[in-house]
C-alpha positions in Angstrom: 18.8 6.1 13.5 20.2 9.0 11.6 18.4 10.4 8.4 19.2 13.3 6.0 16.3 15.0 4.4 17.6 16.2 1.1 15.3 18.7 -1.4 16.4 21.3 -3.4 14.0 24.0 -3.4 12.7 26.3 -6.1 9.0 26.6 -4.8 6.3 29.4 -4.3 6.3 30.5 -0.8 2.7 28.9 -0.4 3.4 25.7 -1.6 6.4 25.9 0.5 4.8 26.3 3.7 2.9 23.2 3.5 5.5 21.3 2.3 7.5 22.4 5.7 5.0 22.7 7.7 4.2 18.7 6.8 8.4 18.4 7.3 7.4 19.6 11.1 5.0 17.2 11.9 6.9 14.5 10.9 6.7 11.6 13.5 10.6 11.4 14.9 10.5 8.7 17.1 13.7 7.1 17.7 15.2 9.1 14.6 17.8 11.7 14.8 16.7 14.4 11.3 18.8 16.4 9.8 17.8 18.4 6.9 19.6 19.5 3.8 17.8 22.6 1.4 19.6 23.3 -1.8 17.6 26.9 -1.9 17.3 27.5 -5.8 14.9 29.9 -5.0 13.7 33.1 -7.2 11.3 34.6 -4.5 12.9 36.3 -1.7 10.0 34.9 0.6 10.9 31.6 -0.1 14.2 32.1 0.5 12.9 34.3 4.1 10.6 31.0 4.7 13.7 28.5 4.3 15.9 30.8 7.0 12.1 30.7 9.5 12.5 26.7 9.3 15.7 26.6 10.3 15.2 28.9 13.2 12.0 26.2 14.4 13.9 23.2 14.0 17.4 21.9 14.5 20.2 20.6 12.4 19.2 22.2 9.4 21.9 23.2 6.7 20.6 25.7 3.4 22.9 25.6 0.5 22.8 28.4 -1.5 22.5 27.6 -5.2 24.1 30.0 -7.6 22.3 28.9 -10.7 19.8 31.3 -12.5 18.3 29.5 -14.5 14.2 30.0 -14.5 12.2 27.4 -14.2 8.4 27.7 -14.7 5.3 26.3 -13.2 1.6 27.4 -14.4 -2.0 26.3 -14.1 -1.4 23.5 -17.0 2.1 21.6 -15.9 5.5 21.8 -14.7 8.0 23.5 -18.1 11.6 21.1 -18.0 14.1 21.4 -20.5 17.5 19.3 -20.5 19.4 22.1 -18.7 17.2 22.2 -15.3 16.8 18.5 -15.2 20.8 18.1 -15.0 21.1 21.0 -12.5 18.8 19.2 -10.3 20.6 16.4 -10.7 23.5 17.7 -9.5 22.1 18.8 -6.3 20.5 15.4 -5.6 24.6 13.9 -6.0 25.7 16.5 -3.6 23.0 15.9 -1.4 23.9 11.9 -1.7 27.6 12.5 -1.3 27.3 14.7 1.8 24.6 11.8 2.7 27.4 9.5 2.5 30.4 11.7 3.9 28.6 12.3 7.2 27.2 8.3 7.4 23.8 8.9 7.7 21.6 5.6 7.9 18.8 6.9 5.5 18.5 9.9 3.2 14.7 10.9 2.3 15.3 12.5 -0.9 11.8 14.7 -1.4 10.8 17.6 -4.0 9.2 20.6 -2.2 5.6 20.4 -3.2 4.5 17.1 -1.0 2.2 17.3 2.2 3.2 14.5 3.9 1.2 12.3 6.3 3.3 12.2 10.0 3.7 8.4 9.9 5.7 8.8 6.5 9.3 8.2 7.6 8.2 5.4 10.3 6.6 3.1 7.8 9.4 3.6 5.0 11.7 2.6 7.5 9.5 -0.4 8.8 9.7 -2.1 6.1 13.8 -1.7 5.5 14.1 -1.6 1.8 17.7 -0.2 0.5 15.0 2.1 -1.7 11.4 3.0 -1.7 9.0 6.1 -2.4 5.8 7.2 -1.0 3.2 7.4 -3.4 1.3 10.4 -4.0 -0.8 10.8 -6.9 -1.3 13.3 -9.4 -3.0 15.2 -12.5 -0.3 16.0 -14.8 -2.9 17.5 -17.5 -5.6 19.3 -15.5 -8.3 17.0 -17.6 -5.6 13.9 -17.1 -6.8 11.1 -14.1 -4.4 11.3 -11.4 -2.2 8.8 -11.9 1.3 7.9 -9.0 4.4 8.8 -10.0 5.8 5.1 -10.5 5.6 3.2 -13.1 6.8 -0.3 -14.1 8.9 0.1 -17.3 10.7 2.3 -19.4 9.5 5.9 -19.3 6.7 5.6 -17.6 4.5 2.3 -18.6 1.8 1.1 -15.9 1.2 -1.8 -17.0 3.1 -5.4 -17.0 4.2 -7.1 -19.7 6.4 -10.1 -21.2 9.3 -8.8 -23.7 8.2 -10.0 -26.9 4.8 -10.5 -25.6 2.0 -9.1 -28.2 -0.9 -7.9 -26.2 -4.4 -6.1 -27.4 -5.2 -2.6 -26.7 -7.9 -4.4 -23.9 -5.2 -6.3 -22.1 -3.3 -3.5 -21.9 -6.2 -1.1 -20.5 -7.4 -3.7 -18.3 -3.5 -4.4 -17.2 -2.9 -0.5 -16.3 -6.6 -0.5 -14.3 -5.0 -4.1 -12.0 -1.7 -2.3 -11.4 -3.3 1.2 -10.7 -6.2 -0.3 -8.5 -3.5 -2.6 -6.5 -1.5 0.7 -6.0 -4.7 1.8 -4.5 -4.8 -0.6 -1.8 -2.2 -0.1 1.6 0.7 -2.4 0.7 4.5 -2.4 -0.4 4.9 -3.5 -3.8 8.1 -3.8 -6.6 8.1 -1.3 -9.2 10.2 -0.1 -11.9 11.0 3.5 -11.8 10.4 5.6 -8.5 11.2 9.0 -7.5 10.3 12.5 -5.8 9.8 11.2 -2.4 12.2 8.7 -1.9 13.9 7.0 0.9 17.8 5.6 0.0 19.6 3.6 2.2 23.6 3.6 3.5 23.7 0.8 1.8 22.2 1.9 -1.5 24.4 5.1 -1.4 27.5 3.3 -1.4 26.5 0.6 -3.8 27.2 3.4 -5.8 23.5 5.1 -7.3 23.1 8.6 -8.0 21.3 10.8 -10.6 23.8 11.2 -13.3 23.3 10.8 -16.5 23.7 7.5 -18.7 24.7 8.4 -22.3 23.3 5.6 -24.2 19.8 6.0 -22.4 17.4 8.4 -24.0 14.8 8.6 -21.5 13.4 11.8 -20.1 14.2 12.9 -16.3 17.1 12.1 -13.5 15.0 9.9 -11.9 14.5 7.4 -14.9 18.5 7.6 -15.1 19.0 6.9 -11.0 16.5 4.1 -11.3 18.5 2.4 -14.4 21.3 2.5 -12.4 20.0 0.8 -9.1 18.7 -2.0 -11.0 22.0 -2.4 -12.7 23.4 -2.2 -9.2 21.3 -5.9 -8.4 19.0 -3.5 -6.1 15.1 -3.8 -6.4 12.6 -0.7 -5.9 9.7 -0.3 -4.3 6.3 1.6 -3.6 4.7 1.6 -0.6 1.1 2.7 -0.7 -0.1 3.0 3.2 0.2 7.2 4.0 0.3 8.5 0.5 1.5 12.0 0.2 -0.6 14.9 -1.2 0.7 17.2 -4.2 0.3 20.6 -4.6 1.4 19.9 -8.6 -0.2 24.2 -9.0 -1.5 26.3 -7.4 -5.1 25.5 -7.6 -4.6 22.2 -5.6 -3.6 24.4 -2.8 -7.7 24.6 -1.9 -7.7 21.1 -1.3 -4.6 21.0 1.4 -7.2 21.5 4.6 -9.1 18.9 3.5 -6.3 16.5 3.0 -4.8 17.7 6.6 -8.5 17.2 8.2 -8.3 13.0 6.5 -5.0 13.3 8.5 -7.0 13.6 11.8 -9.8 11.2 10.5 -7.3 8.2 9.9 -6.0 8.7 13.6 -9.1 9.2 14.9 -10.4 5.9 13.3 -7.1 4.2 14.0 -7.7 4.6 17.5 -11.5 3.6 17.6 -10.6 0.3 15.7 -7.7 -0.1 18.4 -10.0 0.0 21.0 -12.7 -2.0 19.6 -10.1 -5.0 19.3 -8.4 -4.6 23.0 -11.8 -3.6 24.4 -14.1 -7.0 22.6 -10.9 -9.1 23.0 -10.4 -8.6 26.5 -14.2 -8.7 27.5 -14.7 -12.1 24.9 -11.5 -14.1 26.7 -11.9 -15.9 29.5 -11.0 -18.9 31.3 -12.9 -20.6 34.2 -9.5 -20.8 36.5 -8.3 -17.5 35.9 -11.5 -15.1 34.7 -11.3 -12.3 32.5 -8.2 -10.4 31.7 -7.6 -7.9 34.7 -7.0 -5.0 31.9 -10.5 -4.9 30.2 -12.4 -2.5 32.5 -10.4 0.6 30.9 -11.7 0.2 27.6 -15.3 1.0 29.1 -17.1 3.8 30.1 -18.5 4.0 33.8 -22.2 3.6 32.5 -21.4 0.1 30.7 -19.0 -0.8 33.1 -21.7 -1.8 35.6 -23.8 -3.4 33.4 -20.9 -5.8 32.3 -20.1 -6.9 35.7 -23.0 -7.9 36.5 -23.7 -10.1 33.5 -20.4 -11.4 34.1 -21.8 -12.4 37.8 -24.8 -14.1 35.7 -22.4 -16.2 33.9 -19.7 -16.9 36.4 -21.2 -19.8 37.8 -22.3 -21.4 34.4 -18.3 -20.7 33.0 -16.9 -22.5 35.9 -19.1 -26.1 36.1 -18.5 -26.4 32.5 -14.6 -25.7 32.2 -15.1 -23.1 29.7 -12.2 -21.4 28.2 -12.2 -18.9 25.2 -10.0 -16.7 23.0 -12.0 -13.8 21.5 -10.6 -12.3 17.8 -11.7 -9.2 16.3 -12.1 -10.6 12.8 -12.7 -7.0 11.2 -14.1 -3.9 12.2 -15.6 -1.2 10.5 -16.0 2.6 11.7 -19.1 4.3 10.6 -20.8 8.0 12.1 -24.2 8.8 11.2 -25.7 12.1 12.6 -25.7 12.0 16.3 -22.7 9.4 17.6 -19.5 7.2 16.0 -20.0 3.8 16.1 -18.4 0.7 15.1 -19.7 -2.6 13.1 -17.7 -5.6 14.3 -17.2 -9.5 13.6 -15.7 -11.5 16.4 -14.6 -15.2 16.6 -15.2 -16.8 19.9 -12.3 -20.2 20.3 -12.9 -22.2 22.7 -13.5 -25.7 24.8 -16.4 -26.2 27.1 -16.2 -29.9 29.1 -13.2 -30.6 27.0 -15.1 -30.0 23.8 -13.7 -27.7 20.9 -16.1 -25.0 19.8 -16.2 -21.7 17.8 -18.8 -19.8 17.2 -18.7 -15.4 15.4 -20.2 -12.9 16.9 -21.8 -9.5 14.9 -22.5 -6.1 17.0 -22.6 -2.9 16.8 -20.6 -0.8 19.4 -20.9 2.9 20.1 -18.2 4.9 21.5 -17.9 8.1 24.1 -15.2 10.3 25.2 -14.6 9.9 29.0 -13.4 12.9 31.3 -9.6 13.2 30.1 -11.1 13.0 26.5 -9.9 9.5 26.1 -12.5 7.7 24.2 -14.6 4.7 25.6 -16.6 1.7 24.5 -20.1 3.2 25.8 -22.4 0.1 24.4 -23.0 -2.8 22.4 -25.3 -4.5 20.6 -24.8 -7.9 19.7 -25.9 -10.4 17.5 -25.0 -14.1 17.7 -24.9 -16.4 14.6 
């Protein structure tokens, strides 16, 4: 799989740093990345910054921009006027024809203030739409709610609605609160404009959408104008919601970066707990009287429960084999939790199975605690359980 990261850059060397740095940590499993910076650039550090990346990483190509226009970002919002909206939007055509000259598979098309989350590019490409963004949210008034940067129609409405349909100032509040909160939850969903972090496939690109501009269309902003077009095109866009990305919109959310980066680790850290809560319970709830327990499960426990396990096992051997017992264990949901001293996990479990021929199910509640082992791998260390 080859992609082309596309941005053009005209960003404070801070905010650039992150937005590389995130570029860097990028998972690139199976995936060939190239990257493609139109420098626009005004600061001579970010320009320096640009040449560092390209020194860290390979296949990486800086355009030089010519332009000289200034474009101005304070403590309040982001300054556009027509010219720098079409200048941009020239550099995102020539990053989608040189996209398309040198067949890449995938261009992620992505403005320079974005922290991504590592996993970014792998889910965008799991779900293999010709084009979706990665939400991020953001203030765009510093007393504003942060709100993601798609919308469902026109210029920028949140909220669905029937043409022709007469609605009441309520519906409509209550409407922009479902599709907000929805946006909220880890999903892929349709939307109706997209943009600033946006994965486009081959396909897409030679369908024929790009950022020009459509004459009889007043709205504000490339994006609005590319979007137009890909609909017109018969191609759908799409959100998904499951890493969003942070923005660093000024300066000021630059103090909240580290704590973003530090949810990073958290979400891995919990992804693997809830992994091993499901392979560990799983393995040590399925059984069958011919066969026994699954020959894998003793790695998902520490030495201390280990021992304690096998010998209530031993206890209920006998009892598993007269009566012909066979069960599937599944982790119905699981839920990580740290209080003061240790991590520990809440759990539901459904137990499947026939004794003496005889269906039965039955859940199972616990609490499990968890310990690091001597290569820092962690372990299930105990569990408490509750039978209902």
């Amino acid at each position: 799989m080859k992609i082309l990261v596309g941005s053009p850059v005209h960003q404070k060397p801070n905010i650039l740093n992150h937005f590389l740095k995130s570029l860097l940590n990028l998972n690139k499993e199976n995936i060939e990345l190239h990257y493609l910076f139109v420098d626009d650039n005004e600061s001579i550090d970010s320009m320096l910054i640009l040449e560092q990346f390209s020194k860290l990483e390979k296949n990486v190509t800086i355009y030089k921009s010519e332009s000289s226009e200034h474009y101005d970002c304070n403590e309040e919002t982001h300054i556009w006027n027509e010219q720098l909206i079409w200048k941009v939007a020239n550099f995102k055509n020539m990053i989608l024809r040189i996209a398309e000259d040198f067949e890449f598979d995938y261009l992620f098309l992505i403005d320079s203030d974005l922290v991504l989350h590592p996993d970014t590019l792998q889910q965008l490409l799991r779900v293999e739409k010709d084009i979706i963004s990665n939400i991020f949210w953001t203030k765009w008034q510093p007393d504003f709610p942060e709100l993601p940067q798609v919308w469902l129609f026109d210029q920028y409405q949140q909220y669905n609605f029937s043409r022709g349909e007469v609605i009441t100032e309520k519906e409509l509040i209550d409407r922009n609160k479902e599709f907000l909160s929805m946006l909220r939850n880890p999903g892929v969903y349709e939307v109706g404009g997209l943009g600033a972090c946006t994965l486009i496939s081959k396909n897409a690109i030679k369908k024929g959408v790009n950022f020009s501009e459509i004459k009889n269309i007043s709205f504000w902003g490339e994006d609005r104008h590319f979007c137009i077009r890909a609909q017109a095109l018969g191609m759908k866009l799409y959100v998904d919601t499951h890493y969003p990305a942070y923005h660093i919109y000024r300066e000021c959310d630059l103090i909240n970066v580290p704590e973003y980066n530090l949810s990073l680790n958290n979400q891995t850290e919990v992804a693997l707990l809830e992994d091993l809560v499901i392979n560990g319970m799983e393995s040590l709830g399925t059984f069958h009287y011919k066969n026994g327990y699954p020959h894998d499960w003793k790695q998902y426990f520490s030495e201390e429960i280990k021992s304690s396990l096998l010998s209530e096992m031993d206890k209920e051997y006998k009892n598993t084999v007269e009566n012909k017992i066979i069960v599937n264990a599944t982790i119905l949901n699981t839920d990580i939790e740290m209080d003061a001293n240790r991590i520990y996990a809440r759990f539901s479990m459904m137990n499947d199975g026939v004794q003496n021929g005889l269906h039965f199910m039955d859940e199972v509640q616990g609490i499990i605690y968890f310990s690091k082992g001597n290569n820092q791998q962690w372990l299930i260390d105990s569990i408490a359980i509750e039978e209902n």
